[in-house]
N, C-alpha and C positions, 0 to 999 in steps of 0.2 A: 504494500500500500504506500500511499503517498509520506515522506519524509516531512514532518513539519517541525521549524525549529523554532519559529515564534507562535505564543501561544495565539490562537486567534480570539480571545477574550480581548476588550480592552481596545482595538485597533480602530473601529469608526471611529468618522469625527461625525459631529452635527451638518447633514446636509450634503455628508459621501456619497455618488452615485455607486460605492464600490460596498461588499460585502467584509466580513473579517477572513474569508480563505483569499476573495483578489489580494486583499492588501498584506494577508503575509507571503505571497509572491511576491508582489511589488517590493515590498522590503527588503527581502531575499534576493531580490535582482539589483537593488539600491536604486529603482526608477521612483520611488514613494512619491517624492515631492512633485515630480512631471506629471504623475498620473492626475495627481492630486488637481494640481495645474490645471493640465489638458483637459483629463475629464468633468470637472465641476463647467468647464465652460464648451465643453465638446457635446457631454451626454445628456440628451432636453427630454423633457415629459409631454414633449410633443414635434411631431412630424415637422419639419418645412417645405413649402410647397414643392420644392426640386426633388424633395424623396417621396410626395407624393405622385408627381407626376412621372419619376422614377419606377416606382411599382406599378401603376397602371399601364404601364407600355411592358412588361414583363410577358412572355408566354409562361414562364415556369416559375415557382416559388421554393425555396428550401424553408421547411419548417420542423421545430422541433417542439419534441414532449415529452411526456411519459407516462407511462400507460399503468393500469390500478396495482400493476404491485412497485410505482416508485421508477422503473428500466426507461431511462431516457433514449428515444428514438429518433433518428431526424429521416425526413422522409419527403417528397415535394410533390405540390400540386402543379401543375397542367393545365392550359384553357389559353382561349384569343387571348389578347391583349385588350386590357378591361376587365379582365375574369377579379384581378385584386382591384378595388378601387375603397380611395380616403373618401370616409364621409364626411370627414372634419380633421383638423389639424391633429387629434385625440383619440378618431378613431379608425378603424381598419376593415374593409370587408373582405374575406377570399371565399368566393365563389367553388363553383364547380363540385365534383365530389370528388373521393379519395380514389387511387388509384389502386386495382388490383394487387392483391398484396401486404398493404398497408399494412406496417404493424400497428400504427396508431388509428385505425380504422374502427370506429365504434369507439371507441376509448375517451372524447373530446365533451365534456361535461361544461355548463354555466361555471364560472368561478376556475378553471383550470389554468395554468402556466401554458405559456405558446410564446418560443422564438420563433422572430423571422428574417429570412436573406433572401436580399435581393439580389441578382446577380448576375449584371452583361456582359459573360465572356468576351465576345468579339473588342471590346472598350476596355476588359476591366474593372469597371465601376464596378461596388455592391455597394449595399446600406444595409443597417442592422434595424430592425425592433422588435423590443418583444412588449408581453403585456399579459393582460388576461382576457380572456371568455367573456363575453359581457351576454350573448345570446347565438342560438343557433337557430338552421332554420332552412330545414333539410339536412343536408353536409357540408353547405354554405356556414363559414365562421366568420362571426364578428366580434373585434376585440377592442378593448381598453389601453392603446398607448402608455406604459410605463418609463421604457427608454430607449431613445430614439437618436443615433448615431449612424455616421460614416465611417467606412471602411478605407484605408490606401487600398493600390490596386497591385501589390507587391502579393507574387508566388501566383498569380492566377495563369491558366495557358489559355491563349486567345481560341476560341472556335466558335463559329455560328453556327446557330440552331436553324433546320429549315422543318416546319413540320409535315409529318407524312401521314396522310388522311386514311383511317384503317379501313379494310373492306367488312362491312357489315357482316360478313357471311365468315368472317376470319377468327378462329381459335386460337387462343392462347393455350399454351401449358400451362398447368398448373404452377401456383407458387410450390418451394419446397423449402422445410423446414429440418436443420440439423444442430447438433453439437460440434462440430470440427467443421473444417473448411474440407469441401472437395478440390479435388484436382484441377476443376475448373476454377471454383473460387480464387487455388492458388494463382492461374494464369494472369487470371485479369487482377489480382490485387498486384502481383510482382512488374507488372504493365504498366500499374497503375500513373497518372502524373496528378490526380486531383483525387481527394474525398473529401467528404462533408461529417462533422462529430458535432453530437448535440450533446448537454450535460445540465445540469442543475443544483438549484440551491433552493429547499421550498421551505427552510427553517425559518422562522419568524422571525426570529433577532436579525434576518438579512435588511432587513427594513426595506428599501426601495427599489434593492437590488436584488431582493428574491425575486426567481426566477428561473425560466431557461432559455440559454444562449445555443443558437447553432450557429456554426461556424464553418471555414473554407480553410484547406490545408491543401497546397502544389508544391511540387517536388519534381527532377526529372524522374523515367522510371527507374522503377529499382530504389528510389527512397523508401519502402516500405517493402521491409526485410520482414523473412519468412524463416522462423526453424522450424527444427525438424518436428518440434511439439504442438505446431501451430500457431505459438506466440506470435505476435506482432511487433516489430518494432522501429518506431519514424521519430525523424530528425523534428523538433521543434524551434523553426528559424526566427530572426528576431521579425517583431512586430509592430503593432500600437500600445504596448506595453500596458495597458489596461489589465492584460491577463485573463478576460472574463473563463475562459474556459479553463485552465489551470489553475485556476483560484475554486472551481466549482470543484473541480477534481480532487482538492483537496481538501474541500467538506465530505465530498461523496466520488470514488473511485469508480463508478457505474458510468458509463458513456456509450450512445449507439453511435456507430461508423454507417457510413451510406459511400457506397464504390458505384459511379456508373459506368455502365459499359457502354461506350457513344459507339462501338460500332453494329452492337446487334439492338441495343436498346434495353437489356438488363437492367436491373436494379439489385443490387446486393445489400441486405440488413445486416449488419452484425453488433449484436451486445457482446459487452464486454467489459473488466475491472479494470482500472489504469493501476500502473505503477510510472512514477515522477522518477528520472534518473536525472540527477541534476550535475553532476562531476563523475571525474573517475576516466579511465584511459576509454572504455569503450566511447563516451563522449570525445573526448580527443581523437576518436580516431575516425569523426563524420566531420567530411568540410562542411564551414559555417554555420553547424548547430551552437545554440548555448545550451539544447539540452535537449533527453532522450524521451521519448512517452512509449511507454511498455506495455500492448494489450493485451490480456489472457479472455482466450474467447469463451462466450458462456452459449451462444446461439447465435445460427447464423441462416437467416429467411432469402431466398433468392425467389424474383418472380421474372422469369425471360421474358423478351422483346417485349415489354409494356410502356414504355418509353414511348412518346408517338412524336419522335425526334429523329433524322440524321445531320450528320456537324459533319461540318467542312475540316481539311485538315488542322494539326494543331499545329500552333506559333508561342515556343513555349517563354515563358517570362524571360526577360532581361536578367533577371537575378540568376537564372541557373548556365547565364552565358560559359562562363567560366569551367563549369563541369560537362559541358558537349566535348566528345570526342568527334570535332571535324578536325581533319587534316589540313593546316597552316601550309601554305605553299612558297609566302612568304614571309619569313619573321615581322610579327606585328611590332609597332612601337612600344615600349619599356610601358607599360600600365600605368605608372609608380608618375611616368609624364605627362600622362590625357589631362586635361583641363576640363573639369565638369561640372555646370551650373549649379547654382546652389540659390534656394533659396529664403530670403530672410524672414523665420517664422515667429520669431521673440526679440524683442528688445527690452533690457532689465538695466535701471542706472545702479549704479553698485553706489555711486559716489559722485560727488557733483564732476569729478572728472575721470572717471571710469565707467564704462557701459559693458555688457556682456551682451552677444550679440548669440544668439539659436539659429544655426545653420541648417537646411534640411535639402538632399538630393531633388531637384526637379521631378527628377522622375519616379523619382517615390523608390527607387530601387533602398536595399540594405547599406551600411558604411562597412568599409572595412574596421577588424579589429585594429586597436593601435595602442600605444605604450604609453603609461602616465607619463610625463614629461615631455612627449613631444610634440609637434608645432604643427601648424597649417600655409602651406602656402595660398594665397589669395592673390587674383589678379582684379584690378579696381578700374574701370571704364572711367576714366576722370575725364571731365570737361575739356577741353582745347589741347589735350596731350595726344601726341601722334603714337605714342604708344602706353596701353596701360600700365599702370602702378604695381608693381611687384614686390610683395610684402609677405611675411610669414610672421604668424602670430602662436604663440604659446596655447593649446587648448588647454583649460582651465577646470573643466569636467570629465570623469572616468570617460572612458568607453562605455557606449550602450547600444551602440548598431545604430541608428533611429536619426541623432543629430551631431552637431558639433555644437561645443558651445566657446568661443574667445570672449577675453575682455582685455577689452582693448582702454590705454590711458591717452588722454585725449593730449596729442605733442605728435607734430609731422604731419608732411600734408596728408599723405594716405590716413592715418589714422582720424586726422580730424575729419577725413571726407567720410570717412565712418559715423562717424558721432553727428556730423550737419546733414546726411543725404539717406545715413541707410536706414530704411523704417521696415514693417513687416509687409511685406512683397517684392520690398530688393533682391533685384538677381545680382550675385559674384560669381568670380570663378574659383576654383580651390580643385589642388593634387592633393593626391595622399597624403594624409600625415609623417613626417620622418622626423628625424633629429637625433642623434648618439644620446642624449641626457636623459635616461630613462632609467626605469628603478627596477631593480635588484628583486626581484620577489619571491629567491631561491632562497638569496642570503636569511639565516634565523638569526642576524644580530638586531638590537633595539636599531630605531630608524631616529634619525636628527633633521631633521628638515628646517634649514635657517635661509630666511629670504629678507629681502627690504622691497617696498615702494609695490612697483607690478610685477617686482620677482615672486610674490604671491602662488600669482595664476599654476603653473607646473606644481607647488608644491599643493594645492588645493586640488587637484586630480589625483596625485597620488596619496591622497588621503583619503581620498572618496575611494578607488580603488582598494586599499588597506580595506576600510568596512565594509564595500559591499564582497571581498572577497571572505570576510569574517574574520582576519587576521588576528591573531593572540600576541601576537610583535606590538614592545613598548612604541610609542610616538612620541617625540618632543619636537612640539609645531612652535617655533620661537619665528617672532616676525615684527620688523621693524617699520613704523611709516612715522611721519612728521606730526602728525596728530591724529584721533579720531577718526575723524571725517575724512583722512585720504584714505583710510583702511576697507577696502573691500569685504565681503563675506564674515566679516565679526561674531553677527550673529548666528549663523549656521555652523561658525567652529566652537563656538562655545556650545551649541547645543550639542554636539557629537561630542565634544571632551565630557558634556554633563553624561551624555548616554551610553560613553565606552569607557569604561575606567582606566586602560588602558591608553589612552590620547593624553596629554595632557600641553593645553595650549597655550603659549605667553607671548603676549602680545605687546611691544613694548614702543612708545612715544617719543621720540627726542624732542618735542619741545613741551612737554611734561613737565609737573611741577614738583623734582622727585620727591617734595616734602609731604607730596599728596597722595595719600592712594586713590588714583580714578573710582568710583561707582560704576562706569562700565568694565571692567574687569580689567584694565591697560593698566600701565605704572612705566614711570619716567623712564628712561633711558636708553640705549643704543644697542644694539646686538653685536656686541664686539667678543673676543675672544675670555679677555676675562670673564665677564659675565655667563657665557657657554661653561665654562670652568665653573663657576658655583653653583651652575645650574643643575649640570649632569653629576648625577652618582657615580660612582668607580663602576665606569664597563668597558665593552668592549664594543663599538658605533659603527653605524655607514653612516656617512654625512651626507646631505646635500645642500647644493649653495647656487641660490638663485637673487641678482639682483645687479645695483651697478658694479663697476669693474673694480672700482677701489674697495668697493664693501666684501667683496667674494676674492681678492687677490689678499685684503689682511687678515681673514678671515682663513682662507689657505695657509698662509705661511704661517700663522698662529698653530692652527690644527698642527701642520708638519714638524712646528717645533716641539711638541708634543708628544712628537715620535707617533701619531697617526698615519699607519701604509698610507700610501698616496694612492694607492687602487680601493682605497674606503674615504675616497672624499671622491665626492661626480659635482659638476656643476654646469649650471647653460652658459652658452656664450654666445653672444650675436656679434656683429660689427668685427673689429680689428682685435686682435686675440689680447684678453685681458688679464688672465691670470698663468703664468709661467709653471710646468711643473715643474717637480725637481725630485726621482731625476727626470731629464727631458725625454720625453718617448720618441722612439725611431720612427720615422717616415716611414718602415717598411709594412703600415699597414694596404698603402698602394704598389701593390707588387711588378705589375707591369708599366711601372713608372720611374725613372729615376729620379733621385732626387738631385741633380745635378745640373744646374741653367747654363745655358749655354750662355758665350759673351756676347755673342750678337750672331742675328738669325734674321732672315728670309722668313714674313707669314704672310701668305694667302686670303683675303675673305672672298672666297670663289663665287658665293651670289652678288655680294656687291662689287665685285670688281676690280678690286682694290689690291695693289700689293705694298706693303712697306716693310722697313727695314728695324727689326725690332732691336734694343740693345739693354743691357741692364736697369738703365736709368727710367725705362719707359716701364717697370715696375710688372704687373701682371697682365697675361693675354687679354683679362678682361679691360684693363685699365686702356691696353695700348687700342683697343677696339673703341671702348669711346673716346678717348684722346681723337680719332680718326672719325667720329662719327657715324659711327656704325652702331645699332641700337642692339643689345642684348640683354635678355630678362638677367634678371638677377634680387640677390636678397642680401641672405647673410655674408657674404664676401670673406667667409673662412672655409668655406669647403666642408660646410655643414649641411646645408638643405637642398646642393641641388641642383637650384633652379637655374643655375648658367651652364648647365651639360649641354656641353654641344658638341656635332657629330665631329668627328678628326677624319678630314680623308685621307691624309697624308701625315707622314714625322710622325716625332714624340714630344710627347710632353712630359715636364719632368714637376716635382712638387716638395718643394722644402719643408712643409711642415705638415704634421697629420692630416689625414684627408676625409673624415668619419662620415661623409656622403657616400652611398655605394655609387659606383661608377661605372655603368654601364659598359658594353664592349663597346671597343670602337669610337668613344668618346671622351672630352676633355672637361674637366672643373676650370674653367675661364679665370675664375675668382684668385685659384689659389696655383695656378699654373705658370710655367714658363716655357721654351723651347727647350727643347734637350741638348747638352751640348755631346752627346753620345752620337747626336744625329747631324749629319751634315747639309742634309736639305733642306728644304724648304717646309714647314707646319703651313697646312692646309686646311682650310676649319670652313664650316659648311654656314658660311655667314652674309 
């Protein structure tokens, strides 16, 4: 059965659209606060006209129940378009009658729970609501809107429905009813690319949220693994973090599966008990699950060709690109380089000169996972500039698949054009996340995490990371700003320091009165080395150090004097390298690289046409590029993020200092490059 590790007593607030099993997933996931968010203002007690008009153009409906002993079924009605039609913002009618087979057939009583999905393949689109029974009248159901949401269009495979008009004189076979899966069943589940699971929560204390949710699960085929026992068992991708179905699961482990067969027009029922696999190597070992759902079948109903549908081919989601085995003929571009709109779904002021900005995929597809501490490149469409703004920002929030979140301090033009232009519907651009300053999550020593000003941002992710992974690792969150009011997130670290005993967070003011202890939990003075020193007890640390250059280089060499390994102090760095290590690390993490400049060199910019004459003085490839006028993206300017990889057709390039960007074949770091003096021709750069 399902694993729960918060109790679910205790967890509503006044006026949650969520139950206490959603919201001990939510917590469990560390998305509480989003849901919290989203849903209070996503999930309405009533329809809007576009989900009304949404359902009435529907041929088919997916609906769930569950029938007099409790066994939640999802199952779908059929009919023209019209057959579901809103009588009101509040209420719902579906027409037609039940289709051969039905396990919920007869079953649908005044006062009963009923989910429902909408859902147009061919588009994408679904919408959720569920409610209760208010009246029947025939097989025609009419219901009481309780909650009424949208769906992203993430994991669905495209096909359209054309329907096929039966001949009056035409037999059916009979439904058939078993305990284990047949041979056939196994065909078409191990086929399978889509099912539909309904679940429920009909305990009272649910308050608003009692109920049943059916819901839509795509995968390519073969996501839904078969042993030899009949278990079942499918990847759980990320989602709208809501949880409705996994929150239900884990009130009540009972759930019905519904498989269609779009080519003969089947319908496959099956109950069955969930088991929650939440971690553990079997997890690791399914691309882009966070987690596994385990079925043990209890019965399983099929009723052939009742379906009065055939679909065009399928066109499977954008999100399972990655896992088609088509044959590449030509090496695609480095993924890690695509440039992919995003856009702006929250704006939150942390501080009259800090904003946090909620980034979301255009296309609704998943994020990649990414590392506490690392950064976002963003490209900025700014006014009268002939090319955009190329900027990378610290994400500031764990990983959760779903969003990104930066907060950005308002200083430089890009950033300010953040803060004056981007509101909720701004499109940016943003690559992957990267950046070497990432945290250690192997390591079992206590964690130090000491930042100043916006050095913040990284160590507030991987904090949040620490809790949501439930980590038992001490924390000492020590963070420096000017006052108060420049400090970001304050209150969300003091409420986690209150709620983990293990956190413990100090916050400290240099323009303080150290005579005073603050009332909001600060206290005068500067996060220097001493003070680290009376702070920590006798152990044994990983540091990290995020902030300006001079506060993270005294801060270093304090540590080192201390005889702290210098492979247990990480710190970020942007711009012109700030803190020196000691001892200094070799260049040879770029292997195919020397790190030896040539004294002067012949470079190429083959699309612009350009050739000159490079020499020590003219500093790096990138430098000597725009010295020449020649426009190339760029950021950090240490050969951290990136973003000045460009192709090399010719030569070498050579690189004097660490290079902690991976570096593609065939390409150069601009930033941190020079000619090679190994190489006697000419460097050729595809510019």
């Amino acid at each position: 059965m399902s694993d729960v590790y918060i109790p679910l007593a205790d967890l509503s607030t006044p006026g949650s659209p969520f139950h206490a099993g959603e919201l001990a997933v939510q917590a469990r996931a560390g998305v509480a606060d989003f849901a919290n968010s989203v849903g209070r203002r996503s999930i309405r007690t009533e329809m809007p006209e576009q989900h009304q008009l949404f359902f009435a153009e529907r041929p088919f409906m997916v609906l769930g129940g569950i029938d007099a002993s409790g066994q939640p079924w999802a199952t779908l009605r059929v009919g023209a378009p019209g057959f579901v039609s809103a009588l009101d913002a509040r209420t719902l009618r579906i027409a037609g009658s039940a289709l051969p087979g039905d396990p919920l057939a007869g079953t649908w009583r005044v006062g009963a729970m009923i989910g429902g999905l909408g859902v147009q393949p061919e588009t994408r689109r679904r919408n959720r609501v569920n409610g209760v029974i208010t009246s029947l009248d025939e097989q025609a159901i009419t219901l009481s809107v309780s909650q009424s949401f949208g769906n992203c269009p993430k994991y669905i495979q495209s096909r359209t429905p054309t329907f096929v008009p039966r001949d009056a004189n035409e037999q059916l076979l009979p439904p058939s009813r078993a305990t284990t899966l047949s041979d056939a069943d196994r065909v078409l589940l191990q086929n399978a690319d889509t099912f539909f699971i309904a679940s429920a929560n009909g305990a009272d204390n649910a308050g608003s949220a009692r109920g049943v949710d059916v819901s839509h699960r795509g995968g390519m085929p073969g996501f839904v693994h078969i042993d030899a026992a009949g278990t079942l068992t499918v990847p759980d991708f990320s989602g709208n973090r809501f949880f409705n179905t996994l929150g239900n699961l884990v009130h009540d482990p009972r759930a019905g599966l519904l498989f269609v067969d779009f080519a003969n027009g089947d319908l496959v029922y099956i109950a069955v008990d969930t088991e929650i696999i939440w971690d553990g190597a079997e997890l690791a070992n399914v691309a882009g699950a966070e987690r596994l759902m385990r079925f043990r079948v209890r019965e399983v109903r099929r009723t052939p060709g009742v379906l009065p549908f055939r679909w065009s081919p399928v066109e499977y989601a954008s999100q399972f690109a990655s896992m088609r085995s088509e044959p590449a003929a030509v090496k695609a571009e480095n993924p890690a380089n695509v440039w992919h709109t995003f856009n702006v779904v929250d704006v939150q002021e942390e501080t009259p000169g800090i904003r946090s900005f909620y980034l979301q995929a255009a296309d609704g597809r998943s994020l990649p996972a990414f590392e506490p501490g690392q950064y976002l490149p963003i490209r900025i469409p700014l006014a009268g500039s002939v090319q955009p703004l190329v900027r990378t920002y610290t994400l500031s929030a764990a990983s959760d698949g779903l969003r990104y979140r930066i907060s950005v301090k308002r200083e430089g033009v890009a950033s300010t054009w953040l803060h004056e232009h981007s509101t909720v519907g701004t499109q940016v651009q943003v690559r992957t996340p990267r950046g070497a300053f990432t945290f250690d999550a192997a390591s079992p020593r206590p964690v130090v995490l000491l930042s100043a000003g916006i050095g913040i941002t990284p160590m507030t992710a991987i904090l949040h990371s620490l809790i949501a992974a439930r980590s038992t690792r001490p924390v000492y969150f020590v963070h420096g700003a000017r006052t108060s009011q420049d400090r970001p997130f304050a209150d969300v670290l003091q409420q986690i320091a209150s709620a983990h005993p293990q956190v413990a967070v100090h916050l400290l003011n240099s323009a303080g009165d150290s005579s005073v202890a603050a009332l909001d939990g600060t206290r005068a003075g500067r996060v220097e080395i001493d003070m680290v020193k009376r702070l920590l007890p006798f152990d044994d640390y990983d540091f990290y150090l995020c902030g300006p250059a001079a506060f993270m280089s005294a801060l270093y060499n304090g540590l080192r004097a201390l005889n702290v390994p210098d492979e247990r102090i990480r710190f970020e760095a942007f711009g012109p390298a700030s803190v020196k290590r000691t001892p200094t690390i070799s260049a040879a993490s770029a292997p195919t690289a020397s790190t030896v400049p040539a004294h002067t060199a012949e470079v190429i910019f083959s699309r612009s046409q350009r050739t000159v004459q490079w020499s020590a003085q003219d500093g790096t490839l990138l430098e000597l590029a725009e010295a020449n006028g020649i426009p190339v993206e760029s950021s950090c300017r240490i050969g951290e993020c990136g973003t000045c990889s460009t192709r090399l057709q010719k030569g070498r390039v050579a690189y004097q200092s660490e290079v902690a960007a991976d570096i593609e074949a065939g390409c150069a770091l601009l930033c941190v490059g020079r000619p090679d003096a190994a190489e006697s021709g000419a460097v050729v750069l595809d510019l």
